[in-house]
mmCIF file of the N, C-alpha and C atoms, coordinates in Angstrom:
data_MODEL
# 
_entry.id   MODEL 
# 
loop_
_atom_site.group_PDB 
_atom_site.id 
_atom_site.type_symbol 
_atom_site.label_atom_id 
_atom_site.label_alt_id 
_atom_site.label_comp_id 
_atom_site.label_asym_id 
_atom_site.label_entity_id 
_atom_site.label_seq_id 
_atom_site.pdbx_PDB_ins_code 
_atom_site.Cartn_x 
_atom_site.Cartn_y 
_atom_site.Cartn_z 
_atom_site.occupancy 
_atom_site.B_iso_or_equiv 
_atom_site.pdbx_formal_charge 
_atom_site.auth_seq_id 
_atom_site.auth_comp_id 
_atom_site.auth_asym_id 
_atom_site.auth_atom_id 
_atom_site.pdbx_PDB_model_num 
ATOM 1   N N  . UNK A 1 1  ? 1.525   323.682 210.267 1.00 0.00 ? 1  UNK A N  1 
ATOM 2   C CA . UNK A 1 1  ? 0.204   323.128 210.058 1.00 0.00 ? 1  UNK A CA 1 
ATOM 3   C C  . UNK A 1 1  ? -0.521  322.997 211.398 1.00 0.00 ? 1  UNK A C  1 
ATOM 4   N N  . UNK A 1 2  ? 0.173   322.616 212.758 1.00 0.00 ? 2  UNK A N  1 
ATOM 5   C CA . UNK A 1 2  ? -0.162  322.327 213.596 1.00 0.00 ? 2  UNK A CA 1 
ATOM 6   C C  . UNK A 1 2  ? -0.869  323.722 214.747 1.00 0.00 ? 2  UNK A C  1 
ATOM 7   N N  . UNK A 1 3  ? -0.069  324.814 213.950 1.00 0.00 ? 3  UNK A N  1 
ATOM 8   C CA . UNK A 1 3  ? -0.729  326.143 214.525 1.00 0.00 ? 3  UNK A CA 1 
ATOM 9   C C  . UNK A 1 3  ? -1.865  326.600 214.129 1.00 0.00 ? 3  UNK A C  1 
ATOM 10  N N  . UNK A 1 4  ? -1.664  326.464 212.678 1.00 0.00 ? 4  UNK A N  1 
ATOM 11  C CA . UNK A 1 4  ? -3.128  326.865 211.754 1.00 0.00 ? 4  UNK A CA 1 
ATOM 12  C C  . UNK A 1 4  ? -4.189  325.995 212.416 1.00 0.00 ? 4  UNK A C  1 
ATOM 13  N N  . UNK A 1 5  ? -3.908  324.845 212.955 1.00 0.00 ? 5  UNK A N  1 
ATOM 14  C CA . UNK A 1 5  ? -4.991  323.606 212.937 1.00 0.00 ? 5  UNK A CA 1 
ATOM 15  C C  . UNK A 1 5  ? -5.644  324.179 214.650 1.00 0.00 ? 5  UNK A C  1 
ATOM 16  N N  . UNK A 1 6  ? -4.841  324.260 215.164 1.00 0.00 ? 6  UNK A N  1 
ATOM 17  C CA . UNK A 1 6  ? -5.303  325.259 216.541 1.00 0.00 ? 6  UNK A CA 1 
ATOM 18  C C  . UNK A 1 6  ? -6.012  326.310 216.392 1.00 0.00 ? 6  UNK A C  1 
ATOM 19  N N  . UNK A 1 7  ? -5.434  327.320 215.726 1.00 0.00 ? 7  UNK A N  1 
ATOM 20  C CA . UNK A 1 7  ? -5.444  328.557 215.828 1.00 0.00 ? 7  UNK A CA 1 
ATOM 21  C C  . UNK A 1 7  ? -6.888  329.044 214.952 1.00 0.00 ? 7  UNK A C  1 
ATOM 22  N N  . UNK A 1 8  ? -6.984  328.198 214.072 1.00 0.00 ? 8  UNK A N  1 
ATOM 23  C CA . UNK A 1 8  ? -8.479  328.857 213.291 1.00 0.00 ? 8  UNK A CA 1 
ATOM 24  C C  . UNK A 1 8  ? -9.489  327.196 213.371 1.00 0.00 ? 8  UNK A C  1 
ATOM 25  N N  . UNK A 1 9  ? -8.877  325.998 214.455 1.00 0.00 ? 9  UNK A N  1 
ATOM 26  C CA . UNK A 1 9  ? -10.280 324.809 214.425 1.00 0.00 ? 9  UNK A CA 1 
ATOM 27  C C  . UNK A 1 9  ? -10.094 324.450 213.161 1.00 0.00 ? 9  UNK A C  1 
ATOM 28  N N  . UNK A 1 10 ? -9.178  323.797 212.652 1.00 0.00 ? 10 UNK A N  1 
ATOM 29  C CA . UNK A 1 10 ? -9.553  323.366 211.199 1.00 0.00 ? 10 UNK A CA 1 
ATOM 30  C C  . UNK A 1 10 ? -8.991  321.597 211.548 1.00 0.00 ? 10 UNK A C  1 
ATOM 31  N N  . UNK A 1 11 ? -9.714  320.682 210.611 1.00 0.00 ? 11 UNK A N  1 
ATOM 32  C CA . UNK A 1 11 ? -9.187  320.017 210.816 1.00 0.00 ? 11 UNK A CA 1 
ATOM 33  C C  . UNK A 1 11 ? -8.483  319.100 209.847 1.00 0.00 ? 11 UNK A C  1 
ATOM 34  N N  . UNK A 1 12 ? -7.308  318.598 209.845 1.00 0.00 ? 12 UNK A N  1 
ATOM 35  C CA . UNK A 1 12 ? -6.475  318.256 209.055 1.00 0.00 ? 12 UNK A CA 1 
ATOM 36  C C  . UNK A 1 12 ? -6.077  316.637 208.649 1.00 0.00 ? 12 UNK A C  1 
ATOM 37  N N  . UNK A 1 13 ? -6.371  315.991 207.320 1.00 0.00 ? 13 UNK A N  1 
ATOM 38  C CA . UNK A 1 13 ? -6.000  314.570 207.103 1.00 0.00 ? 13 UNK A CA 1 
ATOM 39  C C  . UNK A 1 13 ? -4.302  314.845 206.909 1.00 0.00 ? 13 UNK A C  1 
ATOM 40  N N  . UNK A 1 14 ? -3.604  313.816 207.304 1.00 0.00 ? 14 UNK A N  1 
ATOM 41  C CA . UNK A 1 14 ? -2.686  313.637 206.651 1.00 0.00 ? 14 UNK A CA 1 
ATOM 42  C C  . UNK A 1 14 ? -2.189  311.933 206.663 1.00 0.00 ? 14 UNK A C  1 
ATOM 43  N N  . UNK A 1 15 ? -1.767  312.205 206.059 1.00 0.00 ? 15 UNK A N  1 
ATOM 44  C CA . UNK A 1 15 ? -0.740  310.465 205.592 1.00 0.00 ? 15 UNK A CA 1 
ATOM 45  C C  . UNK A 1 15 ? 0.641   309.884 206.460 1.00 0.00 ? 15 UNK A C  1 
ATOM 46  N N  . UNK A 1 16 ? 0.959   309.524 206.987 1.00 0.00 ? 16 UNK A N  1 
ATOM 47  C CA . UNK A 1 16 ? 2.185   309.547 207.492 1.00 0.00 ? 16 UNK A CA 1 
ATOM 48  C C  . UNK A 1 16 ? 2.387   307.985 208.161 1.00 0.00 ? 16 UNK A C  1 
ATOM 49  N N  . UNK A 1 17 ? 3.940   307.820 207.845 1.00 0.00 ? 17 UNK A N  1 
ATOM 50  C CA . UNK A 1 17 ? 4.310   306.470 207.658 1.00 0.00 ? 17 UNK A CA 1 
ATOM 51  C C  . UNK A 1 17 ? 5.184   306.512 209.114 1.00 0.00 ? 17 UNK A C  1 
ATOM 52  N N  . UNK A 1 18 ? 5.785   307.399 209.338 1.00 0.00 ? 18 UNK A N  1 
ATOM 53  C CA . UNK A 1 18 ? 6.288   307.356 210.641 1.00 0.00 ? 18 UNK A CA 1 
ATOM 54  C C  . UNK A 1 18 ? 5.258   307.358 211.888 1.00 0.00 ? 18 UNK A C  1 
ATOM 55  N N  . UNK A 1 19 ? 4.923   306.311 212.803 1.00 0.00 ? 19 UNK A N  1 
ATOM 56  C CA . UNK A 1 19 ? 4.098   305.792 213.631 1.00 0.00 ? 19 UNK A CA 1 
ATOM 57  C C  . UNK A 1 19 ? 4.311   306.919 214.710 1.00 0.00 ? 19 UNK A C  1 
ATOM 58  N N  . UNK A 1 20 ? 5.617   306.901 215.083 1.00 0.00 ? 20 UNK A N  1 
ATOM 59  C CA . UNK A 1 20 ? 6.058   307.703 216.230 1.00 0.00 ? 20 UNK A CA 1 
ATOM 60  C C  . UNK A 1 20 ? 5.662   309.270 216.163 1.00 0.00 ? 20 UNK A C  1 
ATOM 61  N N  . UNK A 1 21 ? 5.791   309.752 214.497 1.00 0.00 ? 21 UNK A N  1 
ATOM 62  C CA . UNK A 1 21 ? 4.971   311.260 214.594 1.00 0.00 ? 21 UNK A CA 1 
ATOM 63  C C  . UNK A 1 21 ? 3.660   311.473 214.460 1.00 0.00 ? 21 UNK A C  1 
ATOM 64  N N  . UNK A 1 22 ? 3.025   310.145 213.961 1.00 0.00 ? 22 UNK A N  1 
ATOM 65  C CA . UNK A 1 22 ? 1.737   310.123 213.542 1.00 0.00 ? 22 UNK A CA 1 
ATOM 66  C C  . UNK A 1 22 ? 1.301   310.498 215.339 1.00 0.00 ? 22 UNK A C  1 
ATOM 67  N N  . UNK A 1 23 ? 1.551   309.694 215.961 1.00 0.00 ? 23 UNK A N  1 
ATOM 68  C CA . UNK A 1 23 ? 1.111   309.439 217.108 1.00 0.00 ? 23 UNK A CA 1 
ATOM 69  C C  . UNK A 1 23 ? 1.192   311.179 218.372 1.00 0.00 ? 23 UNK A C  1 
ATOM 70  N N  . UNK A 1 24 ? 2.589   311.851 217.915 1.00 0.00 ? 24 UNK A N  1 
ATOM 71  C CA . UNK A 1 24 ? 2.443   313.268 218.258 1.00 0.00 ? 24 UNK A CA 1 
ATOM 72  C C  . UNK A 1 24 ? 1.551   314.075 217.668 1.00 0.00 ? 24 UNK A C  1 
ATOM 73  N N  . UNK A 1 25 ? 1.519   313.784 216.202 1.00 0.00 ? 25 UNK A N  1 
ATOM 74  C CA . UNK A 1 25 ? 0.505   314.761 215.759 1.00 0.00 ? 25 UNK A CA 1 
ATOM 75  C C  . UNK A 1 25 ? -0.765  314.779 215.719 1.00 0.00 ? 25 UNK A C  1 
ATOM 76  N N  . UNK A 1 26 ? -1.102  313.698 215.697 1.00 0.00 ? 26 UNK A N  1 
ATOM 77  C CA . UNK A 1 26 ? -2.638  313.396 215.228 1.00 0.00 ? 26 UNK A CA 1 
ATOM 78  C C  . UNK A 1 26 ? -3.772  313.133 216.844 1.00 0.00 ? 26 UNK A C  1 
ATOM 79  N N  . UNK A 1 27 ? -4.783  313.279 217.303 1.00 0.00 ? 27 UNK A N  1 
ATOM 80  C CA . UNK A 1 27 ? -5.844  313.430 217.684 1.00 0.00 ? 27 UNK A CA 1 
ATOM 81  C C  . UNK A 1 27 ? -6.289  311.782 217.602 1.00 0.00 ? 27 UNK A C  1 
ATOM 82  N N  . UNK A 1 28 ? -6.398  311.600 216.652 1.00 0.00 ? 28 UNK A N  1 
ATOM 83  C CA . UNK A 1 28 ? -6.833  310.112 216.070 1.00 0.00 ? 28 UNK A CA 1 
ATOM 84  C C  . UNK A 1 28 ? -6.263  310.060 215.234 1.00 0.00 ? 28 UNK A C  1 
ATOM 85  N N  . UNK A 1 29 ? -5.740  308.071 215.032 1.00 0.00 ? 29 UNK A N  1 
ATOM 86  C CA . UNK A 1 29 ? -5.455  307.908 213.700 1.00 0.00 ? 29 UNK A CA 1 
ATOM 87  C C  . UNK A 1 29 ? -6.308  306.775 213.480 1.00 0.00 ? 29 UNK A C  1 
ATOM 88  N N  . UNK A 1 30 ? -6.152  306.475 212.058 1.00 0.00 ? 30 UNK A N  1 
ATOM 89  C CA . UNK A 1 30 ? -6.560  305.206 211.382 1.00 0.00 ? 30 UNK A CA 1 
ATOM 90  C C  . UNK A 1 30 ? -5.461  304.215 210.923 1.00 0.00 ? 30 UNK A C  1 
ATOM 91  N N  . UNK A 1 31 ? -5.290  303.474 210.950 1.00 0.00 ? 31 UNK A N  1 
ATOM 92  C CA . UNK A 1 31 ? -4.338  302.118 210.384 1.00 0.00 ? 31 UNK A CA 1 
ATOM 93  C C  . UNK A 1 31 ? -4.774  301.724 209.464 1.00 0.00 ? 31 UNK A C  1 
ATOM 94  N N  . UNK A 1 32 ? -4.379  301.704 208.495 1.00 0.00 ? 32 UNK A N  1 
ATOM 95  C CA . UNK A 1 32 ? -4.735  301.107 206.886 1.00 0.00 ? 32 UNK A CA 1 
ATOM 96  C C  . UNK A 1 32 ? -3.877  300.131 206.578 1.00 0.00 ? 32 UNK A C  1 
ATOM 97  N N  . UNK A 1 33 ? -4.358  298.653 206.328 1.00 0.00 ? 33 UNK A N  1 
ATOM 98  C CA . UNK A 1 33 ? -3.540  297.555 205.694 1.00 0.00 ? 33 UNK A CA 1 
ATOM 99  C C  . UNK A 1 33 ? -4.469  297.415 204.355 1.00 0.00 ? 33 UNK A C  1 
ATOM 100 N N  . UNK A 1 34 ? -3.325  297.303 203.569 1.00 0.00 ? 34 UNK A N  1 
ATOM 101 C CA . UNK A 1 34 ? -3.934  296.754 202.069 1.00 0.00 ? 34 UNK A CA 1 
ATOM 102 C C  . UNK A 1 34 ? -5.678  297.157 201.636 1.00 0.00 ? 34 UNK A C  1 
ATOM 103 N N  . UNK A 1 35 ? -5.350  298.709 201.705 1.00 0.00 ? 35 UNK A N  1 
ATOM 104 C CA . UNK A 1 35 ? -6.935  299.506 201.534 1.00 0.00 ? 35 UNK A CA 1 
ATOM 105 C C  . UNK A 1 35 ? -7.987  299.720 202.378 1.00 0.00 ? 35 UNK A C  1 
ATOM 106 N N  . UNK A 1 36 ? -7.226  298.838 203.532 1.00 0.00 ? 36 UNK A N  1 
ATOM 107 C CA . UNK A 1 36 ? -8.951  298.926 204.891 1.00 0.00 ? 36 UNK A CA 1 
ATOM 108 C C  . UNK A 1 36 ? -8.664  299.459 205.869 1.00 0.00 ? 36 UNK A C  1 
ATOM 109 N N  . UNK A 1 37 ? -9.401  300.152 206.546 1.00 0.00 ? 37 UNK A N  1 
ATOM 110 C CA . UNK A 1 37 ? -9.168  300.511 208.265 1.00 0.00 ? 37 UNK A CA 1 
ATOM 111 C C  . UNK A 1 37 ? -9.230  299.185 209.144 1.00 0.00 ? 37 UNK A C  1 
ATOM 112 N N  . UNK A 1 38 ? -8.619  298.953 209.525 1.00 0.00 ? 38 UNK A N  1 
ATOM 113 C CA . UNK A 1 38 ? -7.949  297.572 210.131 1.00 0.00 ? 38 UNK A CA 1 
ATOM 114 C C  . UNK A 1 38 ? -8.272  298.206 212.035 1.00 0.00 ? 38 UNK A C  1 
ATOM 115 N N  . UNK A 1 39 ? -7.973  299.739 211.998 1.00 0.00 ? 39 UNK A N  1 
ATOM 116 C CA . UNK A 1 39 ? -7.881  300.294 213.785 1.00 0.00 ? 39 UNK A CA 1 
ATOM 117 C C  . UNK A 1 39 ? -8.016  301.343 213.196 1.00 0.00 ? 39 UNK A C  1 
ATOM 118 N N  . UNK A 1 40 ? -8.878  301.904 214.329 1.00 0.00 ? 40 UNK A N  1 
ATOM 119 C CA . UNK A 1 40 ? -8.948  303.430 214.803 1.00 0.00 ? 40 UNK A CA 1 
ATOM 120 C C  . UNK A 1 40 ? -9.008  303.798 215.827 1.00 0.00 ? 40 UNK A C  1 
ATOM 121 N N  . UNK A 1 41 ? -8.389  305.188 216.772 1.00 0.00 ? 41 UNK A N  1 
ATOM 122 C CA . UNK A 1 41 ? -8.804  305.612 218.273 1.00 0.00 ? 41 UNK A CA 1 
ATOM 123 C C  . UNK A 1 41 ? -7.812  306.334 217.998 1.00 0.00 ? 41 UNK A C  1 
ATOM 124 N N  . UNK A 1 42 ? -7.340  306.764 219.828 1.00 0.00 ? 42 UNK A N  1 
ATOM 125 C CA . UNK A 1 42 ? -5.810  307.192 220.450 1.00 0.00 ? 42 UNK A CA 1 
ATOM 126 C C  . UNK A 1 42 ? -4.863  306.383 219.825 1.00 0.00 ? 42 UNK A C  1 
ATOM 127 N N  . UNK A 1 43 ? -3.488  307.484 219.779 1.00 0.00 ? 43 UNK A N  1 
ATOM 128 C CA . UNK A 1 43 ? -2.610  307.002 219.840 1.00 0.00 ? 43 UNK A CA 1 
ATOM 129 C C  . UNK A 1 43 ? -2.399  305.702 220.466 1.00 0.00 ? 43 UNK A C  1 
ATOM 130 N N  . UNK A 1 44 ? -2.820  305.759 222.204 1.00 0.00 ? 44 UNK A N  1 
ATOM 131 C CA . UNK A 1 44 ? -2.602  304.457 222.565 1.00 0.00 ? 44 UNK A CA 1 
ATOM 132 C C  . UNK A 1 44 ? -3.150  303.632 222.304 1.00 0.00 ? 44 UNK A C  1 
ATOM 133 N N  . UNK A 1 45 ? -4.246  303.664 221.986 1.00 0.00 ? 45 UNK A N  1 
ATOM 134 C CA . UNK A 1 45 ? -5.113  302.452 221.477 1.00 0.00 ? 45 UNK A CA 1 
ATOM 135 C C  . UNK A 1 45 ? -5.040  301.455 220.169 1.00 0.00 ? 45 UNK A C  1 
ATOM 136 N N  . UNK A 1 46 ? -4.425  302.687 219.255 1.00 0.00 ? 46 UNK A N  1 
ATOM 137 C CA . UNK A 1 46 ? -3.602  302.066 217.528 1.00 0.00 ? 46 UNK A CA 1 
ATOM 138 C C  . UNK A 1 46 ? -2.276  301.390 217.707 1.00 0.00 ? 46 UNK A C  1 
ATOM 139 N N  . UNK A 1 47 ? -1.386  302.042 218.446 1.00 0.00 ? 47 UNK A N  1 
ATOM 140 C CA . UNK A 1 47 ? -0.356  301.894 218.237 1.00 0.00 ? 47 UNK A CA 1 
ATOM 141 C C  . UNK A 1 47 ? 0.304   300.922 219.330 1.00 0.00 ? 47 UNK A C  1 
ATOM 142 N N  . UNK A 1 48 ? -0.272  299.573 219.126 1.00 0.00 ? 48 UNK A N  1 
ATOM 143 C CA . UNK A 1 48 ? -0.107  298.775 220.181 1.00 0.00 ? 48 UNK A CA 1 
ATOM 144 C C  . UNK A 1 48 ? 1.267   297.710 219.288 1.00 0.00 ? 48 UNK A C  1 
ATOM 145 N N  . UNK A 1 49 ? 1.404   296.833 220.357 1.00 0.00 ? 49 UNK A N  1 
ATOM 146 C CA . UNK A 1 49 ? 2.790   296.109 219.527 1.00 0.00 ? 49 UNK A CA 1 
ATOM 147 C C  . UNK A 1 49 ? 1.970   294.912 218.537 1.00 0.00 ? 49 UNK A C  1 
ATOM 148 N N  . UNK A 1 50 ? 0.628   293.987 219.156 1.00 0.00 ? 50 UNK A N  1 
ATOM 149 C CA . UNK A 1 50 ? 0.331   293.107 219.061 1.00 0.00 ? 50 UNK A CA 1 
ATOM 150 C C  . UNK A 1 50 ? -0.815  293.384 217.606 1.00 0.00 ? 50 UNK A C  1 
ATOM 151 N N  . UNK A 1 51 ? -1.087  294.660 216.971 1.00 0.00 ? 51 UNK A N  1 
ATOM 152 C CA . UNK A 1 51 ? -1.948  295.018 216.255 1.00 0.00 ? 51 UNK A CA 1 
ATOM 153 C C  . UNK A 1 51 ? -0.965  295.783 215.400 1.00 0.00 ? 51 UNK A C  1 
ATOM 154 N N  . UNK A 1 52 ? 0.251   296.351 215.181 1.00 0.00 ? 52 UNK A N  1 
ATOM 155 C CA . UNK A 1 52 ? 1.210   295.955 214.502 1.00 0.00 ? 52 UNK A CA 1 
ATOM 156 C C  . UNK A 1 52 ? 2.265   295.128 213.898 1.00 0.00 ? 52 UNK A C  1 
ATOM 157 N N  . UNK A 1 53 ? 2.102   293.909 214.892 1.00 0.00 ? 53 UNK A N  1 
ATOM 158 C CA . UNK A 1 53 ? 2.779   292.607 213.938 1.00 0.00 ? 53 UNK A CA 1 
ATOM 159 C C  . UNK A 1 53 ? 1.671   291.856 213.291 1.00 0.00 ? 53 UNK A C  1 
ATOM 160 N N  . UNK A 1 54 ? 0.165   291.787 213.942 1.00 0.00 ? 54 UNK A N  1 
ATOM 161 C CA . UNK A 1 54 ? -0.369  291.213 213.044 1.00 0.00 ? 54 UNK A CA 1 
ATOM 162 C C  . UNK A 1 54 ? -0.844  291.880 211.535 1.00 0.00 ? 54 UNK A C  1 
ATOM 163 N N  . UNK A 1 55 ? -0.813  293.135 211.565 1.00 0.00 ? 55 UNK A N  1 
ATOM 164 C CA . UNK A 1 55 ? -1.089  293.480 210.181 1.00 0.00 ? 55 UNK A CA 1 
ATOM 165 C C  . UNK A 1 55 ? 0.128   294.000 209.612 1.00 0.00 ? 55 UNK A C  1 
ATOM 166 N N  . UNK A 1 56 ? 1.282   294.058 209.995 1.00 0.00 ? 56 UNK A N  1 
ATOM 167 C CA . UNK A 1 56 ? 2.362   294.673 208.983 1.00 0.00 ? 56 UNK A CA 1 
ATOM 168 C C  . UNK A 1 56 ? 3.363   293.999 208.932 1.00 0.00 ? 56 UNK A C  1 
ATOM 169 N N  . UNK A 1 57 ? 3.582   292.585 210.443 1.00 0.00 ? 57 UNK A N  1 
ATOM 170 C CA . UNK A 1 57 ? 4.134   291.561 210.504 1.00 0.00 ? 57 UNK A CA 1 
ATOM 171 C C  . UNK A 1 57 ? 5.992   291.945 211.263 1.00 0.00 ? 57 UNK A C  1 
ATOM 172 N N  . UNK A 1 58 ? 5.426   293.042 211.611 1.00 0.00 ? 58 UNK A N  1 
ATOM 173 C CA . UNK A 1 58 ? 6.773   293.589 212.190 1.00 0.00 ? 58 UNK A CA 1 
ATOM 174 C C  . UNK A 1 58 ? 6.522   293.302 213.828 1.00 0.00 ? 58 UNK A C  1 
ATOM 175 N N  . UNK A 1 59 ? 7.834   293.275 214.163 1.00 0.00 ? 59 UNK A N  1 
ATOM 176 C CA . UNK A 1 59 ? 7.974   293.261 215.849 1.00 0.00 ? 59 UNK A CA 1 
ATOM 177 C C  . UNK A 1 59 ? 8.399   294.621 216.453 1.00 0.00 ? 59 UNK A C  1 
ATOM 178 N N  . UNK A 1 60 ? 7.587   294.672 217.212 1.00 0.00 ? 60 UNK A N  1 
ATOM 179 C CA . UNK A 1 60 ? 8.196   296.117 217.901 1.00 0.00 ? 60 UNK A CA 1 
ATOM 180 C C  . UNK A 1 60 ? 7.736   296.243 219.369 1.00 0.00 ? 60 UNK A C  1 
ATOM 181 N N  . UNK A 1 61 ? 8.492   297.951 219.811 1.00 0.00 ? 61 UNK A N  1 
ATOM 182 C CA . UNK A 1 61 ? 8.396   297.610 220.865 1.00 0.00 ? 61 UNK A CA 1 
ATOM 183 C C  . UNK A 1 61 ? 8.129   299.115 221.076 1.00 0.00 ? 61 UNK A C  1 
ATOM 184 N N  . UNK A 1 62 ? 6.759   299.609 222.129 1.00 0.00 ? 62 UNK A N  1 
ATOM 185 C CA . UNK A 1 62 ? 5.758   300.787 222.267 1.00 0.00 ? 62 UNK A CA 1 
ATOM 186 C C  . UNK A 1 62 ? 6.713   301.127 223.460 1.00 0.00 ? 62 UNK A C  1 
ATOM 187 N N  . UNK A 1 63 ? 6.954   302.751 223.716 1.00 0.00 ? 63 UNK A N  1 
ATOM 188 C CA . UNK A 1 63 ? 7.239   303.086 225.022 1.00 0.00 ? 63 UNK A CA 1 
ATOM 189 C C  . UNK A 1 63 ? 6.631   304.398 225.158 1.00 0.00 ? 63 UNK A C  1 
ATOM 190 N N  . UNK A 1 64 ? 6.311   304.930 226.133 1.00 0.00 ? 64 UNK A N  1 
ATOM 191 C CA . UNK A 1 64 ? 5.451   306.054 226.574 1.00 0.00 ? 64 UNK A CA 1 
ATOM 192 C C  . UNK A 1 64 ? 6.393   306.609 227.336 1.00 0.00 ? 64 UNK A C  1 
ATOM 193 N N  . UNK A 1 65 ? 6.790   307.863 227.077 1.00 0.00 ? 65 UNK A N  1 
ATOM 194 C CA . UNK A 1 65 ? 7.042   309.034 227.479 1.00 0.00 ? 65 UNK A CA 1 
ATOM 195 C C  . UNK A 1 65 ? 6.489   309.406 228.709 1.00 0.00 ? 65 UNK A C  1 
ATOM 196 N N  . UNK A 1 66 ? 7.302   310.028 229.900 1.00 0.00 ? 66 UNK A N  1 
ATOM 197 C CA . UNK A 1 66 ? 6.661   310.755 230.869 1.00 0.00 ? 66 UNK A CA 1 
ATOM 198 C C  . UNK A 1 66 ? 5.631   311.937 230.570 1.00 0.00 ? 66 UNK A C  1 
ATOM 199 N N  . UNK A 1 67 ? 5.432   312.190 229.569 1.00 0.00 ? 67 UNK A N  1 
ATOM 200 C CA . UNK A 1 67 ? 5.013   312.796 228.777 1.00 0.00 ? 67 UNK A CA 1 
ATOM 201 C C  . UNK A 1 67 ? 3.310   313.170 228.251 1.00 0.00 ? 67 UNK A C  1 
ATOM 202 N N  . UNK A 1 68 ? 4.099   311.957 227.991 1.00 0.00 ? 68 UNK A N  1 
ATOM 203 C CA . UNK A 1 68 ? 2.441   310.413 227.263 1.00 0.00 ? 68 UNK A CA 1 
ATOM 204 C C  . UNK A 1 68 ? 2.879   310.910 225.661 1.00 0.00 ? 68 UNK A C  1 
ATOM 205 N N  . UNK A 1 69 ? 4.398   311.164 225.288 1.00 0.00 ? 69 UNK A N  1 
ATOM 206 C CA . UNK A 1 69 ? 4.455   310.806 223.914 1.00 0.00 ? 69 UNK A CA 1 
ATOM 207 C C  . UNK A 1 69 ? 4.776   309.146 223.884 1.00 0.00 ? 69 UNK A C  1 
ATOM 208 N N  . UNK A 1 70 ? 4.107   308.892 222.815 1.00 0.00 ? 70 UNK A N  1 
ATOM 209 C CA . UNK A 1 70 ? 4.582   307.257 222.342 1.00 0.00 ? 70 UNK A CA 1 
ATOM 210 C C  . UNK A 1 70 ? 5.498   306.854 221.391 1.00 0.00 ? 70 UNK A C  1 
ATOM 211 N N  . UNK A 1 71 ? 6.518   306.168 221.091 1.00 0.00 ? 71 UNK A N  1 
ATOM 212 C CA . UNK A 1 71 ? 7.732   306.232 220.469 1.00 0.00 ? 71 UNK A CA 1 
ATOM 213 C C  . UNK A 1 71 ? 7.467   305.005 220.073 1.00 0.00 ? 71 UNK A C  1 
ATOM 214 N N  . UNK A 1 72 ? 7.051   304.470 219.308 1.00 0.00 ? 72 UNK A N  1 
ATOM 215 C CA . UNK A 1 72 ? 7.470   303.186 218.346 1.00 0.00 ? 72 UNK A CA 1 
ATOM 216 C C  . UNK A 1 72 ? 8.636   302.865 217.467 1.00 0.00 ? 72 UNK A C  1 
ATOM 217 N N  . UNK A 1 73 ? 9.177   301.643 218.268 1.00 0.00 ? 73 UNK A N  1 
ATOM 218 C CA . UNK A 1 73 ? 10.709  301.252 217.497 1.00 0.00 ? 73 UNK A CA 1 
ATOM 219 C C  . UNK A 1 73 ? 10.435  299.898 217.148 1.00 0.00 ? 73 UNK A C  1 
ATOM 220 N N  . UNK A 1 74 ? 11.559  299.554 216.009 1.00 0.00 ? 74 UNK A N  1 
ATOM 221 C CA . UNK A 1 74 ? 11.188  298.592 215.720 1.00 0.00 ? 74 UNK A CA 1 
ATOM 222 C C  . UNK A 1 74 ? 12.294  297.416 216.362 1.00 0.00 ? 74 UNK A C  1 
ATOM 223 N N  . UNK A 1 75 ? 11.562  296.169 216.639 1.00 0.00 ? 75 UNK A N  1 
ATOM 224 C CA . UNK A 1 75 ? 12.460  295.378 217.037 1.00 0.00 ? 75 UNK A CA 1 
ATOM 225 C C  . UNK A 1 75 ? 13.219  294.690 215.956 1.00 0.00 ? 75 UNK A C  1 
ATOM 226 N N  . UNK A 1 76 ? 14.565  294.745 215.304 1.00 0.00 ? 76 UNK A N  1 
ATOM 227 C CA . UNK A 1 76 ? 15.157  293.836 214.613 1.00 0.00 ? 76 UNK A CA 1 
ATOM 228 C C  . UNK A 1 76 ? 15.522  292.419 214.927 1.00 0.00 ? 76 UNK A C  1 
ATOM 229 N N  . UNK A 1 77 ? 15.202  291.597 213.902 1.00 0.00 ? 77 UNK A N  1 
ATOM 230 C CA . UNK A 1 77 ? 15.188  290.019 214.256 1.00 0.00 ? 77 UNK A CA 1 
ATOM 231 C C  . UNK A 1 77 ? 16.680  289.395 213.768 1.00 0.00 ? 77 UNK A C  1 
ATOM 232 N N  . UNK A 1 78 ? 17.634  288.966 214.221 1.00 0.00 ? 78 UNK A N  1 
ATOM 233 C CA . UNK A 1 78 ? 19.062  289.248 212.556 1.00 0.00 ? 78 UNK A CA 1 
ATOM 234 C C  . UNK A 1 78 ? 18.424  287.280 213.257 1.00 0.00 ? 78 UNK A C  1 
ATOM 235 N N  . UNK A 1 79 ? 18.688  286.868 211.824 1.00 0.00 ? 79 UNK A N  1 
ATOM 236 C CA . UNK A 1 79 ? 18.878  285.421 211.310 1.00 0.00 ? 79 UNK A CA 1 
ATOM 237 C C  . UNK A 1 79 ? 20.301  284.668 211.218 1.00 0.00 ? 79 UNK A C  1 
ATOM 238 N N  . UNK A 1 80 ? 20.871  284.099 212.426 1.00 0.00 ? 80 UNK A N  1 
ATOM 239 C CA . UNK A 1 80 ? 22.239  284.470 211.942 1.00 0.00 ? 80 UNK A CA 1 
ATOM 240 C C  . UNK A 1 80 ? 22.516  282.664 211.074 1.00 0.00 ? 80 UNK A C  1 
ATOM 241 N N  . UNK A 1 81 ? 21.748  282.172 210.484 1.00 0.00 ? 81 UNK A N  1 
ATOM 242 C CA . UNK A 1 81 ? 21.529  280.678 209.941 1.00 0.00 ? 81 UNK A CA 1 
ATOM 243 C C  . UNK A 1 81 ? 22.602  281.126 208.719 1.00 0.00 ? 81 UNK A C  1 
# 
């Protein structure tokens, strides 16, 4: 998809739940919580830690690639009560 999308200028929606590929593939994304665009921009600009726990309530933790790929992991919390 990513050749076609080069190769003939087309441009492509897609859906994707994995943050970390969204963020290789996409140009821009949008963040959707519960039906709304909540963020839009760069990769770096969406995919921050502090604009993912407040809308999806997860902890995580952003790292950038020498690269400038961005890898979002998630931080696990264990409860040990």
């Amino acid at each position: 998809v990513d050749r076609l999308r080069r190769e003939h200028g087309l441009t492509v929606i897609s859906a994707m739940h994995d943050l970390t590929l969204a963020g290789i593939y996409s140009d821009r994304l949008v963040l959707m919580h519960e039906g709304h665009r909540v963020a839009n921009g760069t990769a770096e600009e969406v995919l921050r830690p502090e604009t993912l726990a407040e809308f999806y309530g997860v902890s995580v933790r952003v790292h950038r690639e020498p690269d400038g790929t961005i890898i979002v992991v998630p931080s696990r919390t264990i409860d040990l009560r």
